[in-house]
Structure formats: structure tokens, C-alpha cells
C-alpha positions as CSV (number, residue, x, y, z in Angstrom):
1,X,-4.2,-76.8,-16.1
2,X,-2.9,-77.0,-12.6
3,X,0.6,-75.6,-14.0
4,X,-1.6,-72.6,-14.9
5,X,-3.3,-72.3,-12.0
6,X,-0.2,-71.9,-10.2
7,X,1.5,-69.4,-12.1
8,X,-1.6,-67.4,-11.9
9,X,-1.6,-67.8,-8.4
10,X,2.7,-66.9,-7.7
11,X,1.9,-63.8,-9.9
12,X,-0.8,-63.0,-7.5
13,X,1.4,-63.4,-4.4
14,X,4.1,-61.0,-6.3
15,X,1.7,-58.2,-7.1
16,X,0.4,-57.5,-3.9
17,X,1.5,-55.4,-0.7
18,X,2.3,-56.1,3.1
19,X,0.4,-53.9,6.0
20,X,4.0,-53.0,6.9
21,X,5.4,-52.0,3.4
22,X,2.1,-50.2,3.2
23,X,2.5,-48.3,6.8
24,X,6.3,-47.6,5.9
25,X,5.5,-46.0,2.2
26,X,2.9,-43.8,4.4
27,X,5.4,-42.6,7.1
28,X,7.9,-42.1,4.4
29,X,5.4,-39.5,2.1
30,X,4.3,-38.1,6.1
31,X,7.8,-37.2,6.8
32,X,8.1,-35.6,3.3
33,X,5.2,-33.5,3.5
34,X,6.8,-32.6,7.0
35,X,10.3,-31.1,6.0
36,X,8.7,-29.9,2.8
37,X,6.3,-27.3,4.9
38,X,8.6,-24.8,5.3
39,X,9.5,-24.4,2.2
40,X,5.9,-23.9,0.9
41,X,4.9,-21.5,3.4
42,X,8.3,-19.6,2.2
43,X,7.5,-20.1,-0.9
44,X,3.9,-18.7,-0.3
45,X,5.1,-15.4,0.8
46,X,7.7,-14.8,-1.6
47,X,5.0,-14.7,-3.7
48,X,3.2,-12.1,-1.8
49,X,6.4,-10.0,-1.6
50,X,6.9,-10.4,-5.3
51,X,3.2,-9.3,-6.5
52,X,3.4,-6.2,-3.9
53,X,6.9,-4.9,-5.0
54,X,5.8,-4.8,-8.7
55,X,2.9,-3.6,-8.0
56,X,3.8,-0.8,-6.0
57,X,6.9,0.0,-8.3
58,X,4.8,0.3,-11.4
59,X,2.6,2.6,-9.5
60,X,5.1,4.9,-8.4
61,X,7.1,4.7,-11.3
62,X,4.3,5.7,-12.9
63,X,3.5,8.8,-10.7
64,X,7.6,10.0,-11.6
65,X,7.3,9.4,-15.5
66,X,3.8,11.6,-15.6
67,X,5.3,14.2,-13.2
68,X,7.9,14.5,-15.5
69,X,6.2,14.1,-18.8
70,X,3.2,16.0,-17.8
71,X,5.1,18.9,-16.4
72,X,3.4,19.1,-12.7
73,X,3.6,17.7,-9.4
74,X,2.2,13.9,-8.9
75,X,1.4,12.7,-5.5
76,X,0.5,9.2,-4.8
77,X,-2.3,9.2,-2.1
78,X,-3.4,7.3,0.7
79,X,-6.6,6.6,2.8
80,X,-5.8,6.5,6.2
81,X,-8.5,7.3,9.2
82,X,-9.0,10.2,8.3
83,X,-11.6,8.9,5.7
84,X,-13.3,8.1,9.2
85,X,-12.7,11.5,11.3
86,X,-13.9,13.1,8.6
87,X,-16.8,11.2,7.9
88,X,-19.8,13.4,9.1
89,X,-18.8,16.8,7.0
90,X,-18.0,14.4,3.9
91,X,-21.8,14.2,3.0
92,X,-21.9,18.0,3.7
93,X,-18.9,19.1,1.6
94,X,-19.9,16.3,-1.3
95,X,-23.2,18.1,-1.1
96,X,-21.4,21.7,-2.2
97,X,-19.5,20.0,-4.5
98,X,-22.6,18.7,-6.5
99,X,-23.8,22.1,-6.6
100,X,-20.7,22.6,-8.9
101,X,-22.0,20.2,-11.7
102,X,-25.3,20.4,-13.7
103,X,-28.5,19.5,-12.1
104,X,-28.7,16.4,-14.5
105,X,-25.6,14.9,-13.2
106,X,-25.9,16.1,-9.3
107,X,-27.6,13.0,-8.3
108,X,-25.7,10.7,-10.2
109,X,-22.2,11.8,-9.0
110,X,-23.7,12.0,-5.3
111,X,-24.4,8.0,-5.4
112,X,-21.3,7.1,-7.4
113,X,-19.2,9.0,-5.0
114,X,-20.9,8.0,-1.3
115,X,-20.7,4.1,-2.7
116,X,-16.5,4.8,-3.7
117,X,-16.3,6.4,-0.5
118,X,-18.0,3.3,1.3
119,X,-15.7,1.1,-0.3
120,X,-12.6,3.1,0.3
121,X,-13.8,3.0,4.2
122,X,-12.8,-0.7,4.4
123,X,-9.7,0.0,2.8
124,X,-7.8,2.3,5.4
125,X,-4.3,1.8,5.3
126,X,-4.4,-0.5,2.1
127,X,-5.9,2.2,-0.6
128,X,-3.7,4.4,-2.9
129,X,-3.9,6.1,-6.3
130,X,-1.7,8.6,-8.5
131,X,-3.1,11.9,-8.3
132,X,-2.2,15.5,-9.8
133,X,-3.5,18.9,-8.9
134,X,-3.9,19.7,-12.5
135,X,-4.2,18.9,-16.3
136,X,-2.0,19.8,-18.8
137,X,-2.1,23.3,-20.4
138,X,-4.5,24.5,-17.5
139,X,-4.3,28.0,-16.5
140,X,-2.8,28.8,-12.8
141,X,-6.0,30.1,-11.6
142,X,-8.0,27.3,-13.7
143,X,-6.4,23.9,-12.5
144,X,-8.5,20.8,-13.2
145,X,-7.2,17.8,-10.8
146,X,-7.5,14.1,-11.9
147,X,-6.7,11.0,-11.2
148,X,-4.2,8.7,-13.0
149,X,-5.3,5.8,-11.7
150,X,-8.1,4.1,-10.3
151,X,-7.8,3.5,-6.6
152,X,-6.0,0.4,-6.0
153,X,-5.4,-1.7,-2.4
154,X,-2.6,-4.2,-1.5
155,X,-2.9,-7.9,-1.7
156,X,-4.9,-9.3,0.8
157,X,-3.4,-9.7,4.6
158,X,-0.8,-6.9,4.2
159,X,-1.3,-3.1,4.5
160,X,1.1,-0.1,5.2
161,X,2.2,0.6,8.5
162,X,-0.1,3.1,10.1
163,X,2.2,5.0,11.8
164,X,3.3,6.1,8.1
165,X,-0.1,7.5,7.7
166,X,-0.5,9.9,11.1
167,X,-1.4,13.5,10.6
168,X,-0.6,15.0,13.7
169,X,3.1,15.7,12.3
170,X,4.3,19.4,11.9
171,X,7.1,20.4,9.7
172,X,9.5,21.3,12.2
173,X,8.8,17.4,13.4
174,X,9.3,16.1,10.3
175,X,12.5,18.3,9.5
176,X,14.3,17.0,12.7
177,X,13.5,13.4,11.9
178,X,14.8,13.6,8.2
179,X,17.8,14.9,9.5
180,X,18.2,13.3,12.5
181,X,21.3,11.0,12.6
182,X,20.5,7.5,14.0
183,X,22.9,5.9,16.9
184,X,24.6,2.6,15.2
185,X,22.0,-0.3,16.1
186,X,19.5,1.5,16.7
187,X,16.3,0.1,15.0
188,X,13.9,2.1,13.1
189,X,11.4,0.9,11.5
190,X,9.4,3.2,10.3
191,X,10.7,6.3,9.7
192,X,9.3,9.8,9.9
193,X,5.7,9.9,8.9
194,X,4.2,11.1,5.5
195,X,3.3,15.0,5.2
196,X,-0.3,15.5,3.6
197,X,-2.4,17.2,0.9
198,X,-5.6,18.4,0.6
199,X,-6.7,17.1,-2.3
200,X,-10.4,16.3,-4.3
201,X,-11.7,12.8,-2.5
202,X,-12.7,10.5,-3.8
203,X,-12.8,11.4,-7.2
204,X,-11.7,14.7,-9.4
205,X,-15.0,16.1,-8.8
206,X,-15.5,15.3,-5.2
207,X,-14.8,17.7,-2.0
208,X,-11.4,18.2,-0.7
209,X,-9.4,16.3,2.4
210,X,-6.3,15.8,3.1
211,X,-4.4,13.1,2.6
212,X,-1.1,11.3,3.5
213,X,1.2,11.5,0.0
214,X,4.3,11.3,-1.1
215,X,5.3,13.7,-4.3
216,X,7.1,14.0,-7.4
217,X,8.0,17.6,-9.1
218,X,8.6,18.1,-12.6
219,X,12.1,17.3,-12.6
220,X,11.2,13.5,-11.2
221,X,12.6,14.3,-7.5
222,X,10.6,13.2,-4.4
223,X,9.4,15.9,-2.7
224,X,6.6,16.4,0.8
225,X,4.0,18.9,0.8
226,X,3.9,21.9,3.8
227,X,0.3,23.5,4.1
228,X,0.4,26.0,6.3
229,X,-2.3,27.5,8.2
230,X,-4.3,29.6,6.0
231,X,-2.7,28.7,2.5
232,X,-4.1,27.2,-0.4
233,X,-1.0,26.3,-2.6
234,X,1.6,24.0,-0.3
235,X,5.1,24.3,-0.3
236,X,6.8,21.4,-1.9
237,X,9.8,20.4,0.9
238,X,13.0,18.4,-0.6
239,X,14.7,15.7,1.2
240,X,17.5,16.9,3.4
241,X,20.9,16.0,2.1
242,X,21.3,13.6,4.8
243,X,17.8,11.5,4.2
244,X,17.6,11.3,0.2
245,X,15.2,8.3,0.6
246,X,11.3,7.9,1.4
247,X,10.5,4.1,2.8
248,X,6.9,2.6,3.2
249,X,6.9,0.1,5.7
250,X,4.7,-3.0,4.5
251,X,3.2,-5.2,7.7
252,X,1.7,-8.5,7.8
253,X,-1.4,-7.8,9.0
254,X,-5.2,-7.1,7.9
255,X,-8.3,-4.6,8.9
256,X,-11.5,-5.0,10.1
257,X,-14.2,-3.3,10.0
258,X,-17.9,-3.9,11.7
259,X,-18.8,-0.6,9.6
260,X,-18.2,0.8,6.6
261,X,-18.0,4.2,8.6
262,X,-16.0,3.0,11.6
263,X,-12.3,3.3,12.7
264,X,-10.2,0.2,11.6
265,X,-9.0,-2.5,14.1
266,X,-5.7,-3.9,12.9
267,X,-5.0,-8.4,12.9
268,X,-2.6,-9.2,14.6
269,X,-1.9,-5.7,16.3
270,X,1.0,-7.2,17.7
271,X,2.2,-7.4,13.8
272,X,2.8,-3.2,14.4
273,X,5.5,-3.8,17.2
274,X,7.6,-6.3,15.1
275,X,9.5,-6.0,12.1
276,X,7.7,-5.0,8.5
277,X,7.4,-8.2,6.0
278,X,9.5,-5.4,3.5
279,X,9.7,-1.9,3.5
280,X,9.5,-0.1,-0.3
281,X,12.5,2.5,-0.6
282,X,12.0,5.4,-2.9
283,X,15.5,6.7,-4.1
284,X,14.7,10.9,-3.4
285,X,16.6,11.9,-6.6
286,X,15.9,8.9,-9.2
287,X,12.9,8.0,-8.0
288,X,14.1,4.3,-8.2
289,X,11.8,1.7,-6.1
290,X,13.9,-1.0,-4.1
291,X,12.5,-3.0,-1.7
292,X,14.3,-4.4,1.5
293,X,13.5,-6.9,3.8
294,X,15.3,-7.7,6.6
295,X,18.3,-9.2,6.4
296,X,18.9,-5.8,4.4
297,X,18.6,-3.7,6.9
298,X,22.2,-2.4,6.7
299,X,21.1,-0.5,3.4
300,X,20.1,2.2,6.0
């Protein structure tokens, strides 16, 4: 009996563990986590790179394959601020617009439009969909626009630069910039900002505003639209030889809104003056997506 008692007892002393063995396993898995930080938060935004380059090169593939299969120019559209500037004739010109559509679906389409436009409000600088000016097989004077896609927005905490989204750009501006031939070292960004198109908003059916695009013709190139003053139909501008890419400069940042109606305010706006996480580049004749981040800057 005693014999036993004493084995039981050495296996007891054996199985247990020191306040010192116990402190070093601790700093041992503390010093793990430690080093191992990094990595994860690396590992956390290559995962956000990842999910907004394919989604962004479906979509714009997408727009090219239609333009091409269906014949017509397809713009891919985006809100910027001027879903806010524009904000007090929007309920005026969805009004008209109603007045287009049978008196038992006027109300209908008013609400379902004023609550996409509310939610496209808090989406400035994130929102885009594929859009054409017209259906297959419409007659020139008879073009029926659509949308072929729903209005999608960027993961969370990222959004396109907003610089790429100005409208106070004039074609001569834009031209110059394409053309322009950029000192060795010299740092740019962003690029020359997107031309617009007035286009039905928010829906097929809705009123018209104009909105930063870029294009695709028939034959699958990337082209800009020029409205001039006083014309309906815009003039679809190539690349220059010299500039026969597009590039959408992705930032790390997020919007706020205290309204569904007022101007954005950009976190961290400091996240504007610095590099982009990645910037999307649209090949002008192929139409092929890359995207660059950078340490690939020299692709420029």
C-alpha cells in the first residue's frame, strides 16, 4: 500500500508545472503573436486588394464584351458629388420623368427611385454600374438606355480617388494631360480626371445627370465622352497615341455622411495626399484590367 501511495504521488510531482515554465511558455506564445502581426495585417489587405481587383475586372470586362457583342457604346458610371449638387432639381426632373410612365406606375417608380437615390447618396466615390445609351435593334431616334448591372460599391474602407471624379475638366484640359509627357521621377498619381455623360439616374427610367465614365465602342476600345455645349449626342474621344491607358486610383479611406443629402467628408483625408493602396489600369485598345501597386510604379 505505501509502495502505491508513492508511485501515485512521484506521478503527481511529474505531471505538474512550475510558475516559471508556466511564465516562459507565456512570453514564448507573446513573442509569437508579436512577429506574427505583421504578417496578418499584410495578409488582411491582400485580401482586400484581391476581392477589389476581381471585382472591378469582371465589371469592366463585362462592360467591353457587351459593347462589343451588343454593338453600342458601354460606359461604366460613377456617383460622385454631383449626386449632391444636384440634389434639389433631382425631385423636380424625377417628377417629369414620372409623367413619362402610366399613371398606375408614377407613384411606384417615384418611391423606388428617391429611396435608390438615397442610398446611392452614401455611396459617393464608391458606387458604379455598366450602363448603355441604348438596346439592341433600337431605332436612332428611339434609343431605350438600361442598365447592365445593378449598382455595385467597393469593399468597405476603400473608394476611388476623388480627384478622378471632378467635373470642372474641359477637353482642351483633358487633351493636354493625356498627352502630356511626364519629367523622369516625377510622381503622378492620379492622372487626368474622367470626362462625363449625361446619362438616366438612377435607373433607365429616371431623369438625366451627368456622370463621371469611362467608355467602350463597338470595336472594344476605351474611349471618353465630349458634350459640348448645346449637343445631345457626345463625341466619343480616343486615347492619344502617347496615353493608351485609363488608371483608377483606389485609396484607403472611407465616407461619411451625417445626411443622406449632404457632401461627403473623406477618413483619413490625409489618405488623398499619399500613395493609392492600387491603381486599376485599363489597357486603351484590349481593354485588359491590370492592377499596380506600388512597387510597380515603373509600368508608367
Amino acid at each position: 500500500m505505501l509502495k502505491n501511495r508513492q508511485t501515485v504521488r512521484m506521478k503527481g510531482d511529474e505531471g505538474g508545472f512550475t510558475l516559471i515554465e508556466l511564465l516562459v511558455v507565456f512570453t514564448i506564445i507573446g513573442l509569437i503573436a508579436a512577429l506574427s502581426m505583421p504578417a496578418l495585417k499584410g495578409f488582411g489587405q491582400g485580401n482586400l486588394v484581391n476581392n477589389v481587383v476581381r471585382q472591378l475586372t469582371d465589371d469592366i470586362s463585362l462592360a467591353r464584351s457587351r459593347a462589343i457583342s451588343d454593338r453600342c457604346t458601354v460606359y461604366v458610371l460613377f456617383v460622385s458629388t454631383n449626386i449632391y449638387w444636384e440634389r434639389n432639381q433631382f425631385q423636380t426632373r424625377l417628377n417629369g420623368a414620372a409623367m413619362m410612365l402610366p399613371a398606375i406606375e408614377r407613384q411606384r417608380f417615384i418611391q423606388s427611385s428617391r429611396q435608390l437615390w438615397t442610398n446611392l447618396a452614401q455611396q459617393q466615390y464608391t458606387a458604379y454600374a455598366v450602363y448603355a445609351s441604348r438596346t439592341v435593334g433600337d431605332q436612332p431616334s428611339q434609343q431605350k438606355p438600361r442598365y447592365l448591372t445593378e449598382w455595385k460599391s467597393l469593399p468597405d474602407g476603400v473608394m476611388f480617388h476623388p480627384y478622378k471624379m471632378t467635373n470642372n475638366v474641359t477637353r482642351d484640359y483633358w487633351i493636354n494631360e493625356k498627352k502630356r509627357q511626364r519629367p523622369v521621377g516625377v510622381t503622378n498619381w492620379i492622372e487626368t480626371p474622367l470626362l462625363q455623360i449625361k446619362c438616366r439616374f438612377p435607373n433607365a427610367k429616371g431623369p438625366e445627370m451627368s456622370m463621371p465614365c469611362i467608355a467602350f465602342n463597338h470595336k472594344g476600345e476605351l474611349v471618353f465622352p465630349w458634350l459640348e455645349p448645346g449637343s445631345e449626342k457626345p463625341e466619343l474621344l480616343s486615347l492619344p497615341s502617347s496615353c493608351d491607358y485609363e488608371v483608377l486610383p483606389i485609396v484607403k479611406a472611407s465616407g461619411f455622411y451625417e445626411a443622406p443629402g449632404n457632401l461627403v467628408e473623406i477618413t483619413p483625408l490625409a489618405a488623398l495626399d499619399k500613395p493609392p493602396l492600387m491603381r486599376i489600369r485599363i489597357d486603351g485598345k484590349t481593354g485588359k484590367v491590370t492592377a499596380l501597386q506600388d512597387e510597380l510604379r515603373e509600368d508608367f
